[in-house]
Every structure is written in structure tokens, then in C-alpha cells.
C-alpha positions as CSV (number, residue, x, y, z in Angstrom):
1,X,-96.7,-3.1,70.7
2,X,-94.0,0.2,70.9
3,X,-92.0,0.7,69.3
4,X,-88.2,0.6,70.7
5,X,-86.3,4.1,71.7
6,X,-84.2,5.0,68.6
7,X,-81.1,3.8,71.0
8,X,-82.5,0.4,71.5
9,X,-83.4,-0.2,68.0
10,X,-79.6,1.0,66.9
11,X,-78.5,-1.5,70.1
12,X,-80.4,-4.4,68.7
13,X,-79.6,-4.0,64.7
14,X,-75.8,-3.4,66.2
15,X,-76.1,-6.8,67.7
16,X,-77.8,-8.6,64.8
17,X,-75.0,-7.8,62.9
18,X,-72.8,-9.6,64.9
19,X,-74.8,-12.5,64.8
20,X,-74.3,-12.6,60.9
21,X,-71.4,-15.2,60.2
22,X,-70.1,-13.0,57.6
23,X,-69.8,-10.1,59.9
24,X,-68.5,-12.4,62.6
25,X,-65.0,-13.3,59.9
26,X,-64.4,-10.2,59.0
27,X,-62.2,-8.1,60.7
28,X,-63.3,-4.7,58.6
29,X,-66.6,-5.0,59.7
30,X,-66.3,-6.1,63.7
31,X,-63.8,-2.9,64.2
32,X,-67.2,-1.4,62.8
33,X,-69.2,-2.8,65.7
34,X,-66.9,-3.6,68.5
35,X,-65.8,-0.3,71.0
36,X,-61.9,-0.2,71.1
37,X,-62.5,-0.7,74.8
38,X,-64.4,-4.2,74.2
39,X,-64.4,-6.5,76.8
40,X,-66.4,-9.9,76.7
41,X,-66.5,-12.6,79.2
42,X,-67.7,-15.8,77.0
43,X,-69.3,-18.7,77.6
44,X,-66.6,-21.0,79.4
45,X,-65.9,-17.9,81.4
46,X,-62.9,-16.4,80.0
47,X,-62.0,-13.0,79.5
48,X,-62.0,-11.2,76.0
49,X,-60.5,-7.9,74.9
50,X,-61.3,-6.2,71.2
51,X,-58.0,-7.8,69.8
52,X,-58.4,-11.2,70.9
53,X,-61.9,-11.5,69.8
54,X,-61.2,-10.3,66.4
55,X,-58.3,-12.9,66.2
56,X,-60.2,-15.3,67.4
57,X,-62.8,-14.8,65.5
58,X,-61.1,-14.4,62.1
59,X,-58.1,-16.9,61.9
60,X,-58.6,-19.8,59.4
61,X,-58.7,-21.7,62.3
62,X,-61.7,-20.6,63.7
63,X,-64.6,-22.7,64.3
64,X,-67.8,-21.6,62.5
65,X,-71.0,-21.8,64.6
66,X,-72.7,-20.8,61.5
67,X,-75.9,-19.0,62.1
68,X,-76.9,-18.2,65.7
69,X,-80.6,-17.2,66.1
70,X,-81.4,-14.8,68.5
71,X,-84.7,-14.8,70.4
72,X,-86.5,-13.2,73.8
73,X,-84.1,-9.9,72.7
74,X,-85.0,-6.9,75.1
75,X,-83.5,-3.9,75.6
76,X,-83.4,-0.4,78.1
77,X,-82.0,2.8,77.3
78,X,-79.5,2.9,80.8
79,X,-79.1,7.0,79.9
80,X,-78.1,8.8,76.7
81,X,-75.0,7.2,76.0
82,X,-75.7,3.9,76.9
83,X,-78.1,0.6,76.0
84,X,-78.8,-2.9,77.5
85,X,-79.4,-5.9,75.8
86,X,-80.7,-9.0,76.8
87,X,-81.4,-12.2,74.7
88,X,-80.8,-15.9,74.4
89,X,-79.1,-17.3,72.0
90,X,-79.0,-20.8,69.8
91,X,-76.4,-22.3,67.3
92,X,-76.2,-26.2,66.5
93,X,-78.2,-27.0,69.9
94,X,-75.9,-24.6,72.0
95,X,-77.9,-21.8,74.0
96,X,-77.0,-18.9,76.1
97,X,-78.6,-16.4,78.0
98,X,-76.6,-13.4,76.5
99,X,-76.2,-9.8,77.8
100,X,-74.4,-6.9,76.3
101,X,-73.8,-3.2,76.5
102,X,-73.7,-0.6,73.7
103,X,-72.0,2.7,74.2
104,X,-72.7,5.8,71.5
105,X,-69.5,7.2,70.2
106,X,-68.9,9.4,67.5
107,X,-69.1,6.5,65.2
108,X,-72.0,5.7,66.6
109,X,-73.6,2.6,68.8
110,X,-70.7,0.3,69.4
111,X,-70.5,-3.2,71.4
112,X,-68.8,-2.2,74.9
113,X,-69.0,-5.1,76.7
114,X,-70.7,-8.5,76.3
115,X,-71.8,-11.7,78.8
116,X,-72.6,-15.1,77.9
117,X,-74.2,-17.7,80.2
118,X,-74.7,-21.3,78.6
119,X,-78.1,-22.8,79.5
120,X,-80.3,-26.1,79.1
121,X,-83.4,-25.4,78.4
122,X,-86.4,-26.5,81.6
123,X,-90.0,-27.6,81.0
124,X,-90.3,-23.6,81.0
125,X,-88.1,-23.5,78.2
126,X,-85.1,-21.8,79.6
């Protein structure tokens, strides 16, 4: 097996992060992660910018999916500035077919823009 471009590697531990719950509550480390020009269309379809996500995801109120697992992860360097993620993803029974893009700034690989597709997994197992 390769191993990943530098970029993909960043990309993936970038998004690994973000499946941490304790990353996921914390508003000082998702501004870490998240591109001020996040956008994220979830998985009943609705549109997401940076602030809301980080709202949403912080409040007290917020449900807590605790751990999402990640699995089938892949990614392709699109040029120098930019990665592509794909991978499914699992919390209490819930999967999605996830897809995500990761920009390099001057902070470094950041989440641009992120897709999730809810799925039931086939006889071919998704």
C-alpha cells in the first residue's frame, strides 16, 4: 500500500478531528478546522454556513452523536490547494456516505465545504 500525498494525509487527520466529540463542542478548536468560508449541506439537506455549524454544534442543547466512526475514507489531491474526501460514516446505527473539501490557507488545511448523504446499508453493504 502508498502511502497518501502529504495533502491527503493533512485532509484526512483534518477530518478525523472533526469526528472527535470533543473537537465537535468546542468552538476554539472547530474555528481551528472549519474555513471562514464553510459551507455544509447535512444530512436532511439543509444548508450550513461556519456560524451556524458552530452554534449548532456547541449550544448546551445540542444533541451528542457521541463517537462517529469513519470507514472506506479516500482521498485525491484536486491541485495544490485543494483535497477530496470521501468516506462513510456511522454513529448509533446512523450512516452516511460523506464527502468534503479541504482548502490550504495560511493556517493550513481547513474544512471548505462538506456533503452528507444518509444511507441503508444493501446485501453489498452500502
Amino acid at each position: 500500500m502508498t502511502e497518501p500525498q502529504p495533502a491527503v494525509a493533512a485532509a484526512v487527520e483534518g477530518e478525523l478531528r472533526l469526528l472527535d466529540p470533543l473537537v465537535r463542542c468546542s468552538v476554539e478548536l472547530l474555528v481551528q478546522v472549519l474555513h471562514p468560508e464553510f459551507r455544509e449541506i447535512d444530512t436532511a439537506g439543509r444548508f450550513w454556513d461556519r456560524d451556524a455549524t458552530i452554534a449548532s454544534l456547541t449550544t448546551d442543547e445540542a444533541p451528542r452523536s457521541g463517537q462517529l466512526t469513519a470507514s472506506r475514507m479516500r482521498g485525491v489531491q484536486l491541485d495544490d490547494e485543494v483535497v477530496h474526501l470521501t468516506f462513510d460514516s456511522e454513529s448509533k446505527g446512523l450512516r452516511a456516505h460523506r464527502s468534503s473539501l479541504w482548502r490550504l490557507t495560511g493556517r493550513g488545511w481547513l474544512l471548505y465545504f462538506h456533503q452528507a448523504t444518509p444511507f441503508v446499508a444493501g446485501p453489498s453493504g452500502g
